[in-house]
C-alpha positions as CSV (number, residue, x, y, z in Angstrom):
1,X,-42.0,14.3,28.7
2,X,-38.6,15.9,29.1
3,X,-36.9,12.6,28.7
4,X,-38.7,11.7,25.9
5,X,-38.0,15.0,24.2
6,X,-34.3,14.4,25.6
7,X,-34.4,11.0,23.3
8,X,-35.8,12.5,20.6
9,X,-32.5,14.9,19.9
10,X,-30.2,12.8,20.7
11,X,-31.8,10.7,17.5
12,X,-31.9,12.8,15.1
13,X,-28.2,14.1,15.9
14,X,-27.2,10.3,15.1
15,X,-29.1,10.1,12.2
16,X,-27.4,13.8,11.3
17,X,-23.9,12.1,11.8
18,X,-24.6,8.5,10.2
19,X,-26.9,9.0,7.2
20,X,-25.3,9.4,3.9
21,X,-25.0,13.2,3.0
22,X,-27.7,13.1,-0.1
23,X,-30.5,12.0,1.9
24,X,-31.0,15.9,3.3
25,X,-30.0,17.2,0.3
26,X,-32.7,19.0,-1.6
27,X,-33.4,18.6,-5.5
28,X,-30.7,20.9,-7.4
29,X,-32.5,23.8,-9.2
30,X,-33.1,23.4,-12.5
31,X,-31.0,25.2,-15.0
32,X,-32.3,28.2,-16.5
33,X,-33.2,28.2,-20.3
34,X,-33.3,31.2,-22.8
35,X,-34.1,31.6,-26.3
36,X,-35.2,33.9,-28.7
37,X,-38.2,32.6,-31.8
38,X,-39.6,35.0,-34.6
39,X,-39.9,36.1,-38.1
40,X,-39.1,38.8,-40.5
41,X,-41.2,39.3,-43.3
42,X,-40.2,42.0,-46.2
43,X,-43.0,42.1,-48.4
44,X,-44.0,44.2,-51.7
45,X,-47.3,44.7,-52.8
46,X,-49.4,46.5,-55.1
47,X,-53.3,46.6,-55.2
48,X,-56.5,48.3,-57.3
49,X,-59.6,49.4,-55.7
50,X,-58.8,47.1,-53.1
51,X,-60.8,49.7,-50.8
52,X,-59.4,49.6,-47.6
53,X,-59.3,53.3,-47.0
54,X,-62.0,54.8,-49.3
55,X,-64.1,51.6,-48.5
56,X,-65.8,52.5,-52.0
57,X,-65.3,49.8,-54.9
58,X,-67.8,52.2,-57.0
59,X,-64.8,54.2,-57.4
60,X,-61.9,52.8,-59.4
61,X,-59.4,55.2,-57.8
62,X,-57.5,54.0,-55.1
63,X,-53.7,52.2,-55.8
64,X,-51.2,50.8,-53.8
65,X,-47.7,50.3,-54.7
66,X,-45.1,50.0,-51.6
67,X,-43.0,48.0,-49.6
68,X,-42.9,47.4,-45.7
69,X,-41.0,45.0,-43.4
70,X,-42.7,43.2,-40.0
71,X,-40.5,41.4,-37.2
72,X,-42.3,39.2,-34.8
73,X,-39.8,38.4,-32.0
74,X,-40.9,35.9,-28.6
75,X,-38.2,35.8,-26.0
76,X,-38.3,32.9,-23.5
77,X,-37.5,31.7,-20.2
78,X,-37.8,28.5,-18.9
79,X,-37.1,27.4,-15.3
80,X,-37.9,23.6,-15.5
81,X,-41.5,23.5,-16.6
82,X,-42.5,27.1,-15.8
83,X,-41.4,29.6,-18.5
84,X,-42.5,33.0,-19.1
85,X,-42.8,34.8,-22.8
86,X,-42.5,38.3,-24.1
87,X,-43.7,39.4,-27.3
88,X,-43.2,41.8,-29.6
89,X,-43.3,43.2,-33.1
90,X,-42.3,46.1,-35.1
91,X,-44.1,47.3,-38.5
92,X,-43.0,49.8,-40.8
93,X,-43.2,50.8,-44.1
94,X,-40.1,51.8,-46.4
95,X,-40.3,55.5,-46.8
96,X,-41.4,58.1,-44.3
97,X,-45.9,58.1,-45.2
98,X,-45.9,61.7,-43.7
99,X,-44.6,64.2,-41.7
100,X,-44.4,62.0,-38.7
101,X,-42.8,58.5,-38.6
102,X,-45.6,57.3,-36.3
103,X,-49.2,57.2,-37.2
104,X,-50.8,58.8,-33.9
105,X,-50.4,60.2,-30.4
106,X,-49.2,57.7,-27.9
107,X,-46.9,56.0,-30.7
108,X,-43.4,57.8,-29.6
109,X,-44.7,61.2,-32.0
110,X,-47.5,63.6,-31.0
111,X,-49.4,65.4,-33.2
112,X,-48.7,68.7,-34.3
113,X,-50.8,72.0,-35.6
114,X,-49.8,73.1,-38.6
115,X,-51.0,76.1,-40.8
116,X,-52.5,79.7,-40.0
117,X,-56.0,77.6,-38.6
118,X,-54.1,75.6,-36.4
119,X,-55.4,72.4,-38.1
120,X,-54.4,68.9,-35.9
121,X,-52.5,66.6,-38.4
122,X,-50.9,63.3,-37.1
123,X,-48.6,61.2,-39.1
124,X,-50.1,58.8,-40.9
125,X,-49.5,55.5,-42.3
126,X,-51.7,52.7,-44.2
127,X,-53.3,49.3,-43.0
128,X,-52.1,47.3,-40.4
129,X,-48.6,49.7,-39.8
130,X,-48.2,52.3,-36.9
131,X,-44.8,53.7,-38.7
132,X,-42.8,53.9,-41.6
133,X,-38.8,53.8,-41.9
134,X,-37.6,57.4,-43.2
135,X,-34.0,57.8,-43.9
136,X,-31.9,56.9,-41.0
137,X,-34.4,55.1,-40.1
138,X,-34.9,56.7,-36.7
139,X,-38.5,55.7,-35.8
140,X,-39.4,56.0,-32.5
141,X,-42.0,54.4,-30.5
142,X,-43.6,51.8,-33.4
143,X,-42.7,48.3,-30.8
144,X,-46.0,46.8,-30.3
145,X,-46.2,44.5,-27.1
146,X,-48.1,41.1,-28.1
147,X,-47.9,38.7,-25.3
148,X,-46.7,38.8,-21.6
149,X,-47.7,36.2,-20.1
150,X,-46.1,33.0,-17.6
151,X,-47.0,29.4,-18.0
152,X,-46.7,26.6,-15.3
153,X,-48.1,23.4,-14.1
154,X,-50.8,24.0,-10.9
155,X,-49.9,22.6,-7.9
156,X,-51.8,20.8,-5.4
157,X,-53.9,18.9,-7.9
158,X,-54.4,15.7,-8.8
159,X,-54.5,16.1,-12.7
160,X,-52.1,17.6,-14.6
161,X,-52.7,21.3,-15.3
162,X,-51.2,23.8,-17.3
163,X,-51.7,27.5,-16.0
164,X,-51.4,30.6,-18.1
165,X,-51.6,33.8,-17.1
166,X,-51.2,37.6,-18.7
167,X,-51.2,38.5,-22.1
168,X,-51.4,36.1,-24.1
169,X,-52.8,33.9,-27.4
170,X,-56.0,32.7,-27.7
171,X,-54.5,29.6,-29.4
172,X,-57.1,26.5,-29.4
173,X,-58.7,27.9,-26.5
174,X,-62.1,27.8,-28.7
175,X,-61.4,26.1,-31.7
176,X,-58.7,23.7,-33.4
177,X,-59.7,25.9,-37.1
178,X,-58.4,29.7,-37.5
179,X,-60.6,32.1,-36.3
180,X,-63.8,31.1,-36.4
181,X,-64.6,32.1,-32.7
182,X,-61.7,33.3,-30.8
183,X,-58.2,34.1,-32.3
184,X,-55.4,36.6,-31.6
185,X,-54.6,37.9,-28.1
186,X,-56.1,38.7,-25.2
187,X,-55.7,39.4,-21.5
188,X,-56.8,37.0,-18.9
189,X,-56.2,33.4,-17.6
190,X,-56.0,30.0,-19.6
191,X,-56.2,26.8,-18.0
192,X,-55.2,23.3,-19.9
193,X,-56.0,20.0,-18.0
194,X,-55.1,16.8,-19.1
195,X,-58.0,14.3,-17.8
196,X,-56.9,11.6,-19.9
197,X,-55.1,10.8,-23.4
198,X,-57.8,11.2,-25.6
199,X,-59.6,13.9,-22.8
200,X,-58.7,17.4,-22.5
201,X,-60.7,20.5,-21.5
202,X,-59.6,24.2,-21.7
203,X,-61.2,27.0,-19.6
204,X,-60.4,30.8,-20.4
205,X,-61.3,33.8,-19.1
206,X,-61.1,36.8,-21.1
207,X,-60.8,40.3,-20.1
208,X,-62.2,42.7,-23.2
209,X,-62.6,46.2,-21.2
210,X,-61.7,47.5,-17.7
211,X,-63.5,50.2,-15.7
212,X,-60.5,50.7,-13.4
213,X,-62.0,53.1,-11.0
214,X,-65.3,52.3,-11.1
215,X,-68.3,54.4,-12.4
216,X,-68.0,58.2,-12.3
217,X,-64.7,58.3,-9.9
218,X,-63.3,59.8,-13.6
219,X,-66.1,61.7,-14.8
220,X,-67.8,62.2,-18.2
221,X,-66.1,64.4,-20.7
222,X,-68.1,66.3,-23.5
223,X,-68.1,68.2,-25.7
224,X,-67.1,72.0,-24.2
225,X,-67.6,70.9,-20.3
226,X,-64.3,70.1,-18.6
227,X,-60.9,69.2,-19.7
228,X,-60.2,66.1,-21.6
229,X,-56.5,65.9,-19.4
230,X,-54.8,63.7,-22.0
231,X,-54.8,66.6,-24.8
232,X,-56.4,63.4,-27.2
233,X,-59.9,65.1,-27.6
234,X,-59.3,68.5,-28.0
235,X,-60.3,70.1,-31.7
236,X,-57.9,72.8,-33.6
237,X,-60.3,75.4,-31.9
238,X,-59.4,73.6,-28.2
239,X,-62.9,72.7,-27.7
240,X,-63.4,69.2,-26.7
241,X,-65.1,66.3,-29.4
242,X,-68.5,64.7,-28.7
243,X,-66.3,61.8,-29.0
244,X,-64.1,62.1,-26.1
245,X,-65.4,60.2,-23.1
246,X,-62.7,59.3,-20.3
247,X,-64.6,56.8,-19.1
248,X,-66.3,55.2,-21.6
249,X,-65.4,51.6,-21.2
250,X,-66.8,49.0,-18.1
251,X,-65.8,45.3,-17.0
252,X,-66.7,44.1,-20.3
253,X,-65.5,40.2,-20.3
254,X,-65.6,36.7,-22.0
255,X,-65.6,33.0,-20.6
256,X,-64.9,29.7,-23.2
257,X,-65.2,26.3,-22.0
258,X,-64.2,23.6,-24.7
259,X,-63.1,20.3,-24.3
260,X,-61.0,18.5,-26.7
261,X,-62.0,14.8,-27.2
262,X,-60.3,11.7,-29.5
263,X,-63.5,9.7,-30.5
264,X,-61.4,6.9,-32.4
265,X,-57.9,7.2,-34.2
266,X,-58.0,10.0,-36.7
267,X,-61.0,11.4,-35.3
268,X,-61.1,14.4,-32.7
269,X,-63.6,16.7,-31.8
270,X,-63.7,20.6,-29.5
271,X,-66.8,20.9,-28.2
272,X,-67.6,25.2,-27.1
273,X,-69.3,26.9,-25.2
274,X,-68.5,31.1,-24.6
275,X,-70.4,33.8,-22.8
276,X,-69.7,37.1,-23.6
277,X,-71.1,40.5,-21.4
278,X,-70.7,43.4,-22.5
279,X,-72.0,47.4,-21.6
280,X,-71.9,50.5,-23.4
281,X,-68.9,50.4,-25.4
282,X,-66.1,48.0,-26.7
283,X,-63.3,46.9,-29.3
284,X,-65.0,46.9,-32.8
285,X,-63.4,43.6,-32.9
286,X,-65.8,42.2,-30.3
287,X,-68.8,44.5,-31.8
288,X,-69.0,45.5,-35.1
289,X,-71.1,48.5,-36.5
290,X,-73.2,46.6,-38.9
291,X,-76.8,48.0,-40.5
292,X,-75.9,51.7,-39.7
293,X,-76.1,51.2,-36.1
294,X,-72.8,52.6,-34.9
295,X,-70.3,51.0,-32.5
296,X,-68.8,54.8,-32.0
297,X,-68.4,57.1,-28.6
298,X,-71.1,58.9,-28.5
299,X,-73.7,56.6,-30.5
300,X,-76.7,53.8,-29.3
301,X,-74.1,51.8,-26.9
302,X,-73.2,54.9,-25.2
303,X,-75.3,58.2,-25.6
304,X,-74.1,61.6,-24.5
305,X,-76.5,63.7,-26.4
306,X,-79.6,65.6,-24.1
307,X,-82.8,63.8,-24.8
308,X,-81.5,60.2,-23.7
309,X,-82.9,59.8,-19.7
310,X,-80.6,58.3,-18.0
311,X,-77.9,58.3,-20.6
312,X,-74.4,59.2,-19.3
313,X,-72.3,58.4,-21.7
314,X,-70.7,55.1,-20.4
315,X,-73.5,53.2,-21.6
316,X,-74.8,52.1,-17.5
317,X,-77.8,49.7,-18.3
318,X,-77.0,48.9,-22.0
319,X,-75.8,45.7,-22.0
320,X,-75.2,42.7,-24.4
321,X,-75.4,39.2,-23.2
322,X,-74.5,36.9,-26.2
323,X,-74.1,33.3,-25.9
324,X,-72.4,30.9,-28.4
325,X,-72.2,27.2,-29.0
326,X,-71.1,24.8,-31.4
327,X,-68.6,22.1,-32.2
328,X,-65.4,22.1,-34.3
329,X,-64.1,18.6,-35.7
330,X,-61.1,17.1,-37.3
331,X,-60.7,13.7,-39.3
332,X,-57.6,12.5,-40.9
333,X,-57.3,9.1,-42.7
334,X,-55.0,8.5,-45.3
335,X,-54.7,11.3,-48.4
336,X,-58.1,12.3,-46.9
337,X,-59.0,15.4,-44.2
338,X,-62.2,17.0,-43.4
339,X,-62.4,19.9,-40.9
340,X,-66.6,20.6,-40.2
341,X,-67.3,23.4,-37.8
342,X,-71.1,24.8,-36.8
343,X,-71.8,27.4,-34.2
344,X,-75.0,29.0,-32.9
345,X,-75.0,32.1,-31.3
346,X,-78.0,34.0,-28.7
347,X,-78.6,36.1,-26.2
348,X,-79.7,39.9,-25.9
349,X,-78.3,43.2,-27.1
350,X,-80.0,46.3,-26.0
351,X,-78.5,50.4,-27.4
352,X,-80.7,53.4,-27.2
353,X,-82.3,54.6,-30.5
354,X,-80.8,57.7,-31.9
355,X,-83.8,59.3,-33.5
356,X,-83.2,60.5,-37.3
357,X,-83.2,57.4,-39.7
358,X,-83.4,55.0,-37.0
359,X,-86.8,56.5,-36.1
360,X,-88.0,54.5,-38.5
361,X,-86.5,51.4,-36.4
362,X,-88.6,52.7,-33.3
363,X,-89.4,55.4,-30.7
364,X,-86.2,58.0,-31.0
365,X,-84.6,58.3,-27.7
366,X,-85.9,54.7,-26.2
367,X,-83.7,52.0,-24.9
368,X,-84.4,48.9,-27.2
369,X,-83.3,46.0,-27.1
370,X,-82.7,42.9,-29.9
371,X,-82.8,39.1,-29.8
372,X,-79.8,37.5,-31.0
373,X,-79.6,34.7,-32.9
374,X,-77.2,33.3,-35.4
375,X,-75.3,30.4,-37.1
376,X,-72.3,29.6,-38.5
377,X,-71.3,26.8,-40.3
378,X,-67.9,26.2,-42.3
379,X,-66.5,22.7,-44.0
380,X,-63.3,22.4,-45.8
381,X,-61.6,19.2,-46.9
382,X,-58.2,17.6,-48.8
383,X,-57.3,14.9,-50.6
384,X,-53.2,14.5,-51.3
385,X,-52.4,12.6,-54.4
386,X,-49.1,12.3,-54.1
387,X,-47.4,16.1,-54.7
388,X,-51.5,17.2,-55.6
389,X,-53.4,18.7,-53.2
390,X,-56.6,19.2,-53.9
391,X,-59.0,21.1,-51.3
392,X,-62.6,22.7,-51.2
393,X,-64.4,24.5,-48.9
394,X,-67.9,26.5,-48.4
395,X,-68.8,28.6,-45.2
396,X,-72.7,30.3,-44.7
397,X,-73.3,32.7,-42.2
398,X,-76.8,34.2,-41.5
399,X,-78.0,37.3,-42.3
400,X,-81.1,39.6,-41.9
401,X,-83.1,41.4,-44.9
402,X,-82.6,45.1,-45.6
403,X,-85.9,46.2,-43.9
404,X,-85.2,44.1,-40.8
405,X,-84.9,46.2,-37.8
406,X,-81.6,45.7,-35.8
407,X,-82.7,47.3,-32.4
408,X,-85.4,44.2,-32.1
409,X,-84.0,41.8,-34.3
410,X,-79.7,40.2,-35.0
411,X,-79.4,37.6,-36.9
412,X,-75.5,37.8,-37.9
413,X,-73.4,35.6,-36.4
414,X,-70.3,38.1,-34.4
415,X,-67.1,36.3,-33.5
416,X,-65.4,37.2,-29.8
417,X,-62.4,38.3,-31.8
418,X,-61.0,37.2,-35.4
419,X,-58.0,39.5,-35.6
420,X,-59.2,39.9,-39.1
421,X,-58.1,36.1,-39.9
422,X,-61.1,34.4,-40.8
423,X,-60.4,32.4,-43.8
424,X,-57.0,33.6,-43.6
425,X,-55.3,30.1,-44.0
426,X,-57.3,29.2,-47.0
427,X,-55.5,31.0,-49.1
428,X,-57.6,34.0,-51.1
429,X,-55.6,37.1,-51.3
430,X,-58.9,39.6,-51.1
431,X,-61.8,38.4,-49.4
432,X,-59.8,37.4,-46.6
433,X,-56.0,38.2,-45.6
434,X,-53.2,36.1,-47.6
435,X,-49.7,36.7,-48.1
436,X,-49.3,40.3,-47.5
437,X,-51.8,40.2,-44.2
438,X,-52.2,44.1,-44.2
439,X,-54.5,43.9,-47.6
440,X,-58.7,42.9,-47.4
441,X,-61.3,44.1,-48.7
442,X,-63.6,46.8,-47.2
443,X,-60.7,47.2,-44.0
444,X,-62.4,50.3,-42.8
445,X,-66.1,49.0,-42.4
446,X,-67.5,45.8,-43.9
447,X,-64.5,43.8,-43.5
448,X,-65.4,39.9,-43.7
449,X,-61.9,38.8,-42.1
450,X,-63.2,40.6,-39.1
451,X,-67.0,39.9,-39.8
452,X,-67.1,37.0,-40.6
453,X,-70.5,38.0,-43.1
454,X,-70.6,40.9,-45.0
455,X,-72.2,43.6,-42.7
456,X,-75.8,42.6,-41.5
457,X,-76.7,40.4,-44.5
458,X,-74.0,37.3,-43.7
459,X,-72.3,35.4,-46.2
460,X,-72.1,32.5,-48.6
461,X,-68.9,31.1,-50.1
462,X,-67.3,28.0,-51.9
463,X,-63.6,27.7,-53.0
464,X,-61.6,25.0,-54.6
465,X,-58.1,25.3,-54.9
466,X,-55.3,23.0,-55.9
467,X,-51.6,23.0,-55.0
468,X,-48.4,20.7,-56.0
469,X,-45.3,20.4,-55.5
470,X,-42.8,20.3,-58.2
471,X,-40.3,19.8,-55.6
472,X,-39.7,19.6,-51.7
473,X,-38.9,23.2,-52.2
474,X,-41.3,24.3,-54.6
475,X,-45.1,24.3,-54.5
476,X,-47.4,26.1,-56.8
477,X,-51.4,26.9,-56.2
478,X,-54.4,27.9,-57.8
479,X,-57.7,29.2,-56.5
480,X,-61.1,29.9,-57.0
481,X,-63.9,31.5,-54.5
482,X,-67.4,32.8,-55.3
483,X,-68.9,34.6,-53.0
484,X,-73.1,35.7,-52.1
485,X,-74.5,37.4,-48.7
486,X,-77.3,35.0,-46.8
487,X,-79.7,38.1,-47.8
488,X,-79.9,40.3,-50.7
489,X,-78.1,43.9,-50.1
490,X,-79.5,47.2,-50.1
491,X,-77.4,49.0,-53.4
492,X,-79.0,52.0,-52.2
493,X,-77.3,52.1,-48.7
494,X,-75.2,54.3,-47.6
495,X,-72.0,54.0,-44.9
496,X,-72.3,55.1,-41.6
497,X,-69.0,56.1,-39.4
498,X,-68.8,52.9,-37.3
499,X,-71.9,51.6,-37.9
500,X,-71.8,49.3,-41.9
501,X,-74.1,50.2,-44.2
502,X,-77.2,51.9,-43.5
503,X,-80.4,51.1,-45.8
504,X,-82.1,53.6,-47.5
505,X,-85.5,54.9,-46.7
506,X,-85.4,57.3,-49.8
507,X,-86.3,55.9,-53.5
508,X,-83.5,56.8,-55.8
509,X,-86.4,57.2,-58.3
510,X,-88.8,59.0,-56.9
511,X,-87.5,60.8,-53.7
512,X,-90.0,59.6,-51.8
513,X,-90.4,57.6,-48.6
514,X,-90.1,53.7,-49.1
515,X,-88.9,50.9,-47.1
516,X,-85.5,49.6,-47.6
517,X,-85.3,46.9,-50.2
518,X,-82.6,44.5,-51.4
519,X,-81.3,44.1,-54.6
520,X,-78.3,41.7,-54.8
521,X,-76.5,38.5,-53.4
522,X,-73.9,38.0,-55.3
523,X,-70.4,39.7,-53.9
524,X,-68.1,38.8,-56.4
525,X,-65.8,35.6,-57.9
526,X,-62.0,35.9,-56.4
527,X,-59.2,33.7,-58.9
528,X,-55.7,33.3,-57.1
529,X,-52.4,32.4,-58.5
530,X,-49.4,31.5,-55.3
531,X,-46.6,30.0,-55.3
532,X,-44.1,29.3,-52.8
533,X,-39.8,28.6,-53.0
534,X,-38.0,27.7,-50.0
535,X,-34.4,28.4,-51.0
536,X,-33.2,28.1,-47.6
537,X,-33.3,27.0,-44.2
538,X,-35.6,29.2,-42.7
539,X,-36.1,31.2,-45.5
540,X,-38.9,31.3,-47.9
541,X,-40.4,33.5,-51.1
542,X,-43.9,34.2,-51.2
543,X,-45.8,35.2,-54.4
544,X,-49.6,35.8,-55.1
545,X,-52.0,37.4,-57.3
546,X,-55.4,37.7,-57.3
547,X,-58.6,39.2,-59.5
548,X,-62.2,39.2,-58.2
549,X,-64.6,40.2,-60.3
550,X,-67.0,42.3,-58.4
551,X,-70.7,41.6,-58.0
552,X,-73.6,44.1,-57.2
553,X,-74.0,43.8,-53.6
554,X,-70.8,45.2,-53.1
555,X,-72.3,48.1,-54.2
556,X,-73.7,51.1,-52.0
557,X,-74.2,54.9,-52.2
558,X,-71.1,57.2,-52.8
559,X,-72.1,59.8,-51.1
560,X,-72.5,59.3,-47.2
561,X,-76.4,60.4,-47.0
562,X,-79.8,59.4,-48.0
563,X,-81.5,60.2,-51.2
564,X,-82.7,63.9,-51.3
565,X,-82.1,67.5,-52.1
566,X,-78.9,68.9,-52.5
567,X,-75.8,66.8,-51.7
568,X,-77.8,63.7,-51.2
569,X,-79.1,63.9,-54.9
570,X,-78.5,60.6,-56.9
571,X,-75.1,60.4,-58.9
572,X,-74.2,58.1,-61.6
573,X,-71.8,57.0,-59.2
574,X,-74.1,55.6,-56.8
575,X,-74.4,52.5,-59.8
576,X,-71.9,49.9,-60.1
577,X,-68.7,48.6,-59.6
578,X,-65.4,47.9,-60.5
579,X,-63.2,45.0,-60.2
580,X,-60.1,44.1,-57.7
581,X,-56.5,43.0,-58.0
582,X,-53.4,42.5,-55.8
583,X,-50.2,40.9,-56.8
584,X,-48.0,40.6,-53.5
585,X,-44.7,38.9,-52.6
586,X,-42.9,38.0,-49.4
587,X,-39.8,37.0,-47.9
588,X,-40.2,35.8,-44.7
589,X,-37.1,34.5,-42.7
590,X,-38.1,32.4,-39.6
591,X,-36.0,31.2,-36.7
């Protein structure tokens, strides 16, 4: 044994002294890469009764005028084929919007009490900005993080890979079309294998909430028990807010499995499949507050009032299980494209009945549950005639009538998360988000970017638009979109904080006790005007306008309360709407 260990040295020694240097040698490193992407938009807008903070197109009193600036920056580094990103933006409006530069506490500025009562103001901005450039422009704490996230190929098996892990875009991970599932960001794990050519599959996991410490190891604030200990949820009094709960959120996550599948040349197709669980509270972009049930701290998803048995105020038992399938497809030949999409949604949501109007839904202080089922369906398709472009498109989404009860019964179709983008790359400047992204109708509650429908009673559309190029440079567009909900709208409704539109169980004519009836389908006609120079490389002008005539059913009470006595008494207001315009521009430079 000794001897042949002996022999076994003495070998490799000779080999040491004979082979050629490089056969040891291991691979050289690969070389470090580093670059910087982005874009800087500077855009001017102006807007009437657009309604994205009074969320009221009865009234004819809200205008715009302003400009802003947005800078989307990715830095990069790539070792080989690994490479990690950071993300980040910056958005600001030109001209200090208050007496802060920053919108809220958290954001680089607290907030401040002001006056002899000690009121609590923060600085505010408008939609989509968290500060505003004052003179010297010395804004603090407006950077945004989007994405952190590494990327790399999985060792160890026997198909290529790619691994993704942080924060990071949802991408294609449901769907090849914009936002009909699954867009923006999220946090979590993507995974990309290549089986074959024409056979992909994508598997994500998504990571919506996070109860850190488990249930109860921070406690339950409420109103005027405890300390809040992040100074967020105390009053100009110093009592606390029903609203502040320091636990409020659990492990609330997603999964999506879709592969991605080349039938023929021209033809590919993304099957999906997405499980979403949810309890007590979430992101309003995962749950929206839709038939006056609210999504708020505090409401049906996670109770703190007395009365509620076994209500704590993290919403323990309340959970949502919602299911969605469907297929999205893409086929090109020649001048011709057609992009179909269908999706069908299930699954369970249960929230505890608040009593007052919603006794009328059930038992006041009862955990109910609803069956959920929905569809989606969306079709768009282009022809190119040389420098025309011609294109059309209708999307429906289901609905549920005004009298429908939503604690037994959903039947609107909820995305995972749009980031208010749905429909955003057809090109309407109103009912969806167009060249100036921060502008939509109905931002603060019945938002059909973030929807999808409009509130609980879903949504019909069809648009045609046409486009052509004078030159390589310079393309001009027009538009048009009608738009109806699945089911008729109760005009009598009234908004709820977090929660859409609640119907009415009051007659305006009588003041009596009646069931909730609808009254209108038809939302409105948008007409849009674009066009679009690039003057230089990487540099582009933007222009839009756009007019929609409004329709009835985007009409609902002015004041916040049922028909009755006293502040709830009908107004000529309550009838009605007015129109909506926006004319926008943009220069976005892009490197």
């Amino acid at each position: 044994m000794r001897r042949m260990l002996v022999l076994s040295l003495a070998l490799m020694a000779l080999l040491g002294f004979v082979a050629p240097p490089d056969v040891f040698a291991q691979a050289a490193a690969p070389t470090p890469k580093f670059t910087i992407t982005g874009l800087v938009d500077n855009v001017g807008t102006w807007t009437q009764n657009i309604s994205g903070s009074d969320v009221n197109v009865n009234r004819n009193n809200d205008h715009q005028a302003y400009g802003r600036t947005r800078g989307r920056f990715d830095i990069v580094g790539e070792v080989g084929q690994a490479k990690a990103v950071f993300g980040f933006e910056i958005d600001a409006y030109w001209g200090q919007t208050s007496f802060s530069d920053t919108t809220s506490v958290g954001k680089g500025e607290p907030c401040f009490t002001s006056g002899t009562s000690g009121a609590i103001a923060c600085g505010t901005g408008a939609a989509g900005a968290e500060s505003s450039f004052d003179i010297n422009t010395d804004t603090q704490g407006s950077i945004q993080v989007k994405w952190v996230y590494v990327e790399f190929p999985m060792p160890l098996v026997p198909i290529p890979v790619i691994v993704r892990l942080g924060a990071q875009p949802f991408a294609t991970a449901a769907s090849y079309k914009l936002a009909t599932y699954a867009n923006g960001d999220f946090a979590g794990v993507n995974l990309y294998a290549t089986i074959s050519p024409t056979f992909k599959t994508q598997f994500t996991f998504v990571k919506i909430d996070e109860q850190v410490l488990g249930k109860g190891a921070q406690g339950v604030v409420i109103s005027g028990a405890g300390s809040s200990g992040d100074n967020k949820c105390i009053t100009n009094t110093g009592a606390l807010t029903t609203n502040c709960n320091s636990a409020a959120r659990n492990d609330n996550w997603a999964i999506i499995g879709s592969p991605e599948i080349t039938v023929m040349k021209g033809l590919d197709i993304k099957p999906m499949l997405s499980t979403a669980f949810i309890t007590g509270l979430t992101t309003t972009q995962v749950r929206q507050g839709r038939g006056g049930v609210s999504t708020n701290s505090g409401g049906p998803f996670a109770p703190t009032a007395s009365g509620f048995a076994g209500a704590d105020g993290v919403g323990t038992g309340v959970h949502e299980k919602r299911h969605t399938v469907g297929i999205d497809a893409r086929w090109r030949s020649g001048p011709w494209s057609v992009d179909p999409s269908v999706y069908y949604q299930f699954g369970t949501q249960a929230k505890w009945n608040p009593g007052g109007v919603a006794t009328a839904y059930g038992t006041a202080n009862t955990r109910q549950s609803a069956d959920i089922s929905a569809w989606l369906g969306d079709i768009r398709a282009s022809y190119q005639l040389g420098p025309l472009l011609l294109s059309a498109m209708t999307m429906w989404t289901t609905g549920q009538d005004a009298k429908s009860n939503p604690y037994r019964s959903i039947k609107y179709y909820t995305p995972l998360d749009t980031d208010t983008s749905y429909l955003a790359d057809w090109g309407t400047q109103i009912m969806s988000l167009g060249i100036d992204y921060y502008q939509i109708i109905g931002a603060g509650q019945n938002n059909p970017g973030v929807e999808i429908g409009w509130d609980k009673y879903g949504r019909v559309a069809f648009g045609a638009k046409a486009s052509y190029a004078w030159t390589p440079a310079l393309t001009v567009g027009f538009g048009v979109q009608p738009n109806w909900t699945w089911n008729k709208v109760d005009t009598d409704a009234y908004l709820v904080s977090g929660g859409g539109l609640q119907p009415s169980f009051v007659c305006r004519k009588t003041g009596q006790s009646c069931r909730p009836e609808g009254e209108s389908n038809y939302l409105g006609t948008e007409i849009d005007a674009s066009l679009t120079y690039r003057f230089a490389p990487g540099l582009a002008f933007d222009f839009a306008a756009g007019y929609m005539f409004a329709g009835n059913a985007l009409s609902h009470r002015y004041i916040g309360s049922d028909y009755n006595a006293g502040a709830g008494a009908p107004v000529g207001k309550d009838i009605g709407v007015n129109d909506i315009a926006i004319i926008t521009s943009r220069v976005r430079f892009s490197f």
